[in-house]
C-alpha positions, -999 to +999 in steps of 0.1 A: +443+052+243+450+018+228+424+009+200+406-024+205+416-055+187+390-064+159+382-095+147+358-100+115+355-138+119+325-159+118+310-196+123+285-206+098+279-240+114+314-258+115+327-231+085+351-208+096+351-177+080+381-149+080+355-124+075+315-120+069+315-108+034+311-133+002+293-136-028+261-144-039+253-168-063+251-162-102+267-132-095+302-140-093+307-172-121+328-193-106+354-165-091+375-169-117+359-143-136+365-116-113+399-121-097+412-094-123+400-071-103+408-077-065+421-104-047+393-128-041+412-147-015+401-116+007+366-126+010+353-148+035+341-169+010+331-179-029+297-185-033+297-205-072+270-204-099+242-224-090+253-263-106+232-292-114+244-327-122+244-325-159+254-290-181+223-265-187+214-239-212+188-224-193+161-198-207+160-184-243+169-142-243+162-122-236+166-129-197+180-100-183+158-063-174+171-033-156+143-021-137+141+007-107+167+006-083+173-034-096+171-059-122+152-090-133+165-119-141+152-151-162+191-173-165+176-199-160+199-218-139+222-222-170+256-238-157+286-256-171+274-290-148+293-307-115+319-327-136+332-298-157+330-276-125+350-299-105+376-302-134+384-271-153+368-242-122+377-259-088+419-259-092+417-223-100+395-219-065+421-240-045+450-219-054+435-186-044+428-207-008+394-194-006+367-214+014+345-221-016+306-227-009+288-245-035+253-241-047+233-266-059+203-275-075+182-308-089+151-314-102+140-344-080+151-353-046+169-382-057+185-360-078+199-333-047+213-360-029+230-374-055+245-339-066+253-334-027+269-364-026+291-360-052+301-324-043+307-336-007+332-360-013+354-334-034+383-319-016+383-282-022+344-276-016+342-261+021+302-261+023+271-265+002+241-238-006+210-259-018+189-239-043+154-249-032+140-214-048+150-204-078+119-180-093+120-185-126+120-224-134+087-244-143+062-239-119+065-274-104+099-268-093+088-240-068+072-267-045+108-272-031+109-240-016+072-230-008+057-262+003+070-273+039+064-309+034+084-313+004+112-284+019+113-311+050+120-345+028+145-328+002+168-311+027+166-345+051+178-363+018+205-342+013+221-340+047+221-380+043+241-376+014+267-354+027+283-343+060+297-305+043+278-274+061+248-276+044+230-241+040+191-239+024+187-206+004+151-197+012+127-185-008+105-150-001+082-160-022+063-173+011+035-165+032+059-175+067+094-175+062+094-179+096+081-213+088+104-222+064+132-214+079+121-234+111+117-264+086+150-258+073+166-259+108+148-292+118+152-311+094+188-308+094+201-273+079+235-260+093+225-224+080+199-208+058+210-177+035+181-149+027+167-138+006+165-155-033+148-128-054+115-117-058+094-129-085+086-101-108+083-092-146+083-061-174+066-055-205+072-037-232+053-008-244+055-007-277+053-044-287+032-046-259+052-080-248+068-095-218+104-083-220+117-113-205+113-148-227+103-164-196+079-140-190+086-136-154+118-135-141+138-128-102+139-092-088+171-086-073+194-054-061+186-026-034+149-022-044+143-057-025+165-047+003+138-035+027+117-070+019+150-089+024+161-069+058+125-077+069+127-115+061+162-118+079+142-099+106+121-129+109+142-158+104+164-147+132+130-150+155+125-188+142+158-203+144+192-208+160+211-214+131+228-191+112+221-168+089+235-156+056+218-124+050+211-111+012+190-091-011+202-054-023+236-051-001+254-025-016+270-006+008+286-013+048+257+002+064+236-023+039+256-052+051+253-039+088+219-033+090+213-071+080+235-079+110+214-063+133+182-079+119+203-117+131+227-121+098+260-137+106+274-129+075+263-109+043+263-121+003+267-094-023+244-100-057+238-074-082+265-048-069+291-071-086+276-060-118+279-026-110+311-025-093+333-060-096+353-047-059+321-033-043+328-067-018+363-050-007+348-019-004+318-033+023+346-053+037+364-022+047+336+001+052+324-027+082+358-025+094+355+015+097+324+011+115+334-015+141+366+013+145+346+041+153+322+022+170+347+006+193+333-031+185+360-054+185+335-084+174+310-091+151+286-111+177+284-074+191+262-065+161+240-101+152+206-093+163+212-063+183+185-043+164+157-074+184 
């Protein structure tokens, strides 16, 4: 019997991607760092470290924790800026021919659209991810993501500024991301990718301290998975957009269970620090599946589980 054709292409608004896997980001650098150990042009896409307009240092150290089945994470945001991105990291990116998906941050409105502006008119930069969510900035900063209002006037400001697929990384650190993602959609989203981490934090025992500097810091890797596979559950029920899927993917079956919860496509976070090719390895591991399974398309898979 002839085996079927297969095709592991997706849309993420007007993106075209060869396959559904990428990266998440601050888990990859800029790509650069880990094209010494596979091919990078092999993955549907480069999601870069989160950038702001100017250069950051982000949060004092300690900022990293292994915890249970994850870790926690207080960065910071630390990043090199947009110019030095767009100068020294974004030629290496165009020679691998990878579409490359930027993420983005500011601390004002005024200041995301002038970031997405400037990103959007560089050649080389396929499609933006706007960071409304990181967990462990200032407190104030959070309203981006949690408040509705605010979520509705920064993303409209931003898809003024630019006309690149614009995806909105939500936050889970929500009482409805339902809700949010709804906002997201309507006021002018192309996408939303979930789920950002979990807030969370450690202490110390024996000094009887925070480990983390910052106190708190973002949960991330498969102990969140079953949270994250739940909110993807219910962002597929709210909107018609796409959706990047995220939060503990470590395996195929990881990657295909967020599929049939609505994912379009899948990003890979903390398995990059445990194994720099675990993308190639889901990337084939789908492609089994879909094999044995006798799909010959991903849309055979979005949602199915509903």
């Amino acid at each position: 019997m002839k085996k079927k054709t297969i095709t592991l292409k997706v849309n993420i608004g007007k993106l075209k991607l060869k396959n559904p896997v990428m990266t998440a980001s601050g888990t990859f650098g800029y790509g650069r760092e880990y094209a010494e150990f596979f091919d990078i042009s092999r993955l549907g896409a480069v999601v870069v470290k989160g950038l702001s307009l100017k250069p950051r240092q982000g949060n004092q150290p300690p900022r990293i924790v292994e915890t249970a089945s994850g870790m926690l994470n207080s960065i910071g945001l630390q990043n090199i800026g947009i110019d030095s991105f767009i100068e020294n990291e974004l030629p290496f990116l165009k020679k691998v021919k990878v579409p490359v998906i930027v993420n983005f941050f500011g601390d004002s409105i005024p200041e995301y659209a002038e970031a997405a502006a400037k990103l959007g008119a560089t050649k080389g930069i396929h499609a933006l991810e706007m960071n409304i969510s990181c967990p462990n900035k200032q407190a104030g900063w959070s309203i981006f993501g949690t408040d509705p209002r605010v979520t509705s006037k920064v993303i409209m400001a931003v898809r003024k500024a630019t006309s690149l697929p614009l995806i909105v990384k939500l936050s889970p650190n929500v009482t409805d991301i339902g809700l949010m993602a709804k906002t997201a959609e309507d006021a002018g989203a192309d996408a939303i990718s979930a789920i950002n981490t979990l807030t969370g934090m450690a202490i110390d025992i024996r000094s009887r301290k925070p480990k983390l500097a910052n106190i708190i810091g973002g949960l991330s890797g498969p102990a969140i998975k079953p949270v994250a596979l739940k909110m993807v559950w219910e962002c597929y029920k709210s909107v018609k957009i796409p959706i990047i899927g995220m939060g503990g993917i470590t395996t195929a079956e990881d990657a295909i269970e967020f599929m049939l919860a609505g994912a379009s496509a899948v990003a890979v976070g903390t398995g990059n620090f445990i194994n720099p090719a675990i993308t190639m390895e889901i990337l084939e591991g789908i492609t089994s599946f879909m094999e044995e399974e006798g799909i010959s398309s991903l849309k055979q898979l979005k949602g199915e589980a509903h």
